[in-house]
SERO-4910 file (N, C-alpha, C, O; in steps of 0.05 Angstrom, whole numbers):
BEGIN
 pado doro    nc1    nc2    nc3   cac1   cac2   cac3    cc1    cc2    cc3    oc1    oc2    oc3
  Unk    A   2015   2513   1755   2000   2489   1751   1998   2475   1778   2016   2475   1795
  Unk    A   1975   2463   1781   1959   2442   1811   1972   2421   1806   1971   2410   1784
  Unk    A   1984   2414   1824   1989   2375   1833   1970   2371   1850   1976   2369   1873
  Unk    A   1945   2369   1841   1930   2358   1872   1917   2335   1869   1895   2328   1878
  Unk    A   1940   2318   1852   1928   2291   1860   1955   2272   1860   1975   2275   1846
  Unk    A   1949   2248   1885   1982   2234   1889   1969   2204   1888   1947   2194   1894
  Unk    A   1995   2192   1879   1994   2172   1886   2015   2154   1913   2031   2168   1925
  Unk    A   2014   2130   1919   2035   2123   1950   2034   2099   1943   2013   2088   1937
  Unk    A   2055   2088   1945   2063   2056   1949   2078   2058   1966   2091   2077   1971
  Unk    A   2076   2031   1981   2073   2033   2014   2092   2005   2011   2081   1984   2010
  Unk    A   2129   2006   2011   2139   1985   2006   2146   1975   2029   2152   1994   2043
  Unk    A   2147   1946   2044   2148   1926   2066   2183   1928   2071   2201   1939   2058
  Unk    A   2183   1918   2085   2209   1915   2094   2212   1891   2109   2226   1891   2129
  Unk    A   2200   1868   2100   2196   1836   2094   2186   1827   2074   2175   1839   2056
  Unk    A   2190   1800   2078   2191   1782   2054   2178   1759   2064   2177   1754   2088
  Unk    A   2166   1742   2044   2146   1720   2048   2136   1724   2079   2144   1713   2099
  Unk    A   2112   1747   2076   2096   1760   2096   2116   1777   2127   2110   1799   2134
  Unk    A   2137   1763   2141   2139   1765   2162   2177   1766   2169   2186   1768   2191
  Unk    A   2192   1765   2145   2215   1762   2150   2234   1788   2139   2235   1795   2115
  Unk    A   2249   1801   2158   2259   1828   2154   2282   1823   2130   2294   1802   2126
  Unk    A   2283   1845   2117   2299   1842   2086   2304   1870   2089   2290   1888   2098
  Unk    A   2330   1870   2078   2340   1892   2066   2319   1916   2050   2334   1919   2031
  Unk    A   2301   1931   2046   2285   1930   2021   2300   1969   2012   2283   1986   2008
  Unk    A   2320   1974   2010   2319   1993   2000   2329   1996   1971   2329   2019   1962
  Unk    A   2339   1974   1954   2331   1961   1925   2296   1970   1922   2285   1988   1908
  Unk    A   2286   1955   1936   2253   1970   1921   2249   1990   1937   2225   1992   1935
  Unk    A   2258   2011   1956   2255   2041   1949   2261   2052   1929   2245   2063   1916
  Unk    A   2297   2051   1920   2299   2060   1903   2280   2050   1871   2265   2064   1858
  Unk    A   2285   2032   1867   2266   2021   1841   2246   2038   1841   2243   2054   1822
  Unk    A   2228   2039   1864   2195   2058   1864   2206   2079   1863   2198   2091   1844
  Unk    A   2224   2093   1877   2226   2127   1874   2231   2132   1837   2223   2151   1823
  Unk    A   2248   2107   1829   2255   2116   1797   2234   2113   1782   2230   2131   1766
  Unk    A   2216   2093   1782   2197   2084   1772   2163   2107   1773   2145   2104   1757
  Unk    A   2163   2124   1794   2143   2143   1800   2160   2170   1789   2150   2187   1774
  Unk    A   2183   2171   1798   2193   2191   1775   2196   2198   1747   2194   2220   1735
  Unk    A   2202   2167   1739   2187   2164   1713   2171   2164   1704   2170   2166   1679
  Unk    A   2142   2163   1722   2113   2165   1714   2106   2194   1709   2095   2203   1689
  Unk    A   2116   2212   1737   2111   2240   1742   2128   2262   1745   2124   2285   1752
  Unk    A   2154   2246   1737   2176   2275   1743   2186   2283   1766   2200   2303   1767
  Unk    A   2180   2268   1791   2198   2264   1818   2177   2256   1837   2153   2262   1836
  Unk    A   2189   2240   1854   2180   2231   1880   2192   2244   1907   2205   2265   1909
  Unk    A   2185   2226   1926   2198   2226   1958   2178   2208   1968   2154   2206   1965
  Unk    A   2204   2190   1990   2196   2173   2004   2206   2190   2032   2223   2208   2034
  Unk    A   2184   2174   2058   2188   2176   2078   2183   2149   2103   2161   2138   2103
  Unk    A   2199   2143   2119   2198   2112   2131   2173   2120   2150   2168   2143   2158
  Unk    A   2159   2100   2155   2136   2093   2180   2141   2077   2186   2160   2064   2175
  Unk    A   2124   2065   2212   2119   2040   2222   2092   2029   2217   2074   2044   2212
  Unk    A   2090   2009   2217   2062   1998   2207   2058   1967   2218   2076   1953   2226
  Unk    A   2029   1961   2216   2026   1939   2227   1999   1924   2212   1981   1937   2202
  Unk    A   1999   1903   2213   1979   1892   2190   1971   1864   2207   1988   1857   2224
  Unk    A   1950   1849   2203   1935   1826   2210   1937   1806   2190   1922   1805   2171
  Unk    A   1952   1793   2194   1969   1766   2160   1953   1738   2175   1957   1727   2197
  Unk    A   1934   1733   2153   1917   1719   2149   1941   1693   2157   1927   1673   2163
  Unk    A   1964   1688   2159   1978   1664   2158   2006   1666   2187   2017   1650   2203
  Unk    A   2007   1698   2181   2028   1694   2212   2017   1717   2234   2030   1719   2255
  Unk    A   1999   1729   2231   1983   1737   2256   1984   1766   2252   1978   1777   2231
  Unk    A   1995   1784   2279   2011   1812   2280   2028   1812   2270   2048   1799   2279
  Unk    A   2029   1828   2246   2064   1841   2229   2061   1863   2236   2041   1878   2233
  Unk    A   2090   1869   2250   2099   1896   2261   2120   1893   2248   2134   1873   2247
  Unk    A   2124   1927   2228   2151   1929   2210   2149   1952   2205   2130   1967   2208
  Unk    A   2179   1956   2192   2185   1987   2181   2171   1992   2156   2167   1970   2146
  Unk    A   2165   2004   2146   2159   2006   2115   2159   2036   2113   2155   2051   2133
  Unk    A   2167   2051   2076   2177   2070   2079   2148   2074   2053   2140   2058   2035
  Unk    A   2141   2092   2059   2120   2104   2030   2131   2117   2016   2148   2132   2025
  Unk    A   2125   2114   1984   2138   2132   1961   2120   2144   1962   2099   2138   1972
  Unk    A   2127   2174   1947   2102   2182   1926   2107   2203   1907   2128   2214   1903
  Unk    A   2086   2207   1898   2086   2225   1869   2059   2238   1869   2037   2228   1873
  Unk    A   2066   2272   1862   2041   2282   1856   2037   2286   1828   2056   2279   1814
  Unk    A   2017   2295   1818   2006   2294   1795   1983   2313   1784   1965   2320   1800
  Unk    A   1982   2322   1759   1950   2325   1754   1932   2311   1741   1940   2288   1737
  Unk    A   1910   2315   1732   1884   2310   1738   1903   2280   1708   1908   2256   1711
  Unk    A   1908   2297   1689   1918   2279   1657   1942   2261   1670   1947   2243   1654
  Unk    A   1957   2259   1691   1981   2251   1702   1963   2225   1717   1970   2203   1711
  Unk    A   1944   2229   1735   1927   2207   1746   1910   2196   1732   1901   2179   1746
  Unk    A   1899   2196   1710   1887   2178   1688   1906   2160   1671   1901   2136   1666
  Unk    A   1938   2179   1661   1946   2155   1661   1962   2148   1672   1981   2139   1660
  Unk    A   1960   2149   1697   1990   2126   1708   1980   2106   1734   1994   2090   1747
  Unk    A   1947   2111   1736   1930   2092   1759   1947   2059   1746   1963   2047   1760
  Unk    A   1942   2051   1722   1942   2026   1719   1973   2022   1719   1983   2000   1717
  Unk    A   1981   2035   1721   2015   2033   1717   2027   2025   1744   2043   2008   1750
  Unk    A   2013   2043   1761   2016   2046   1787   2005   2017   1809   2012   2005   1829
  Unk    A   1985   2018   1789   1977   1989   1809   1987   1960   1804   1988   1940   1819
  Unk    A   1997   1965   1773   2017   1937   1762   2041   1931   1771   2052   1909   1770
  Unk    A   2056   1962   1785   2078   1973   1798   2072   1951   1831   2086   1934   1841
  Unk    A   2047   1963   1838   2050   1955   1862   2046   1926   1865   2051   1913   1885
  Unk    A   2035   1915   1838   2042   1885   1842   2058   1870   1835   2056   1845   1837
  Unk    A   2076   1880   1826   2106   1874   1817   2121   1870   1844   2137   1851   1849
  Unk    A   2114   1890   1861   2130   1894   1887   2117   1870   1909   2129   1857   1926
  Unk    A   2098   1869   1906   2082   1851   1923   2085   1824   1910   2079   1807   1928
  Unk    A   2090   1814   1892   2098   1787   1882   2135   1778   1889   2147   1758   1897
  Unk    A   2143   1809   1882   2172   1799   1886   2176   1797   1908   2195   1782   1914
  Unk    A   2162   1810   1929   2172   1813   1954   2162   1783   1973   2175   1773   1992
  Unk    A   2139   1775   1964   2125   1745   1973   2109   1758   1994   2111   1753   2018
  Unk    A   2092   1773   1983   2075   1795   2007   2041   1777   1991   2035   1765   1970
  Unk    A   2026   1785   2020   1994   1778   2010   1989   1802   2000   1972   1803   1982
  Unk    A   2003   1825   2009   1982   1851   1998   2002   1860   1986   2021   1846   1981
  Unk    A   2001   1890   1977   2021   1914   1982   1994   1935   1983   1970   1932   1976
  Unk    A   2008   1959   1995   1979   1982   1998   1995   2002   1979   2019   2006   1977
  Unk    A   1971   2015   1963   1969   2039   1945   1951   2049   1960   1935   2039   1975
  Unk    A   1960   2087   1948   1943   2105   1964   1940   2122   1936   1959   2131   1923
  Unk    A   1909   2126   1928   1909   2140   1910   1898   2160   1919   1881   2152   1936
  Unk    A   1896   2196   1916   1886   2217   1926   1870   2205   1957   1847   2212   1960
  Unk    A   1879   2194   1972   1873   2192   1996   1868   2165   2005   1873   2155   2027
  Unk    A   1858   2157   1988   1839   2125   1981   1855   2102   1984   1868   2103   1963
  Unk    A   1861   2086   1994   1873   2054   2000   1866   2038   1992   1842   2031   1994
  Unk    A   1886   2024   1977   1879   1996   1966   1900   1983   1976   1923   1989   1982
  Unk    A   1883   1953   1978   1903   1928   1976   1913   1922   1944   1897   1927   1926
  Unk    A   1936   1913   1939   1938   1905   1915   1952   1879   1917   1956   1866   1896
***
């Protein structure tokens, strides 16, 4: 069987836009939470940088989850996935969080 479709949440490693936090509580949460969607994940750390409408250049660590899937696995777990990523983006005190669905970027 094809996994050729993924999803990525893209968790911050700050809080109310610009302040460094611990965040590997919401790695783990997302790795369990996409495992539970699809039966296993993996995260990997980046660096990243974003334009915050309120504190300018954010330069930070952030680590991407993800989960692959098929075709019945991404119909239903898009809305799950994006409620996911606003759970993380509220708790965290973020303007955004980014989802990556089969390639595609969103703000959420």
């Amino acid at each position: 069987m094809a996994f050729n479709h993924s999803f990525k949440i893209y968790i911050p490693s700050t809080v109310d836009v610009n302040n460094t936090v611990d965040s590997s509580a919401a790695v783990r949460g997302c790795l369990s939470f996409l495992s539970g969607m699809f039966g296993g994940a993996t995260a990997f750390d980046a660096s990243g940088a974003w334009l915050s409408s309120s504190a300018g250049l954010v330069l930070e660590k952030i680590t991407i989850c993800y989960a692959f899937t098929n075709l019945a696995g991404k119909i239903r777990g898009r809305r799950a996935v994006l409620d996911y990523a606003k759970k993380v983006r509220d708790d965290m005190r973020q303007e955004a969080v980014s989802v990556e669905i089969d390639g595609k970027l969103y703000f959420v």
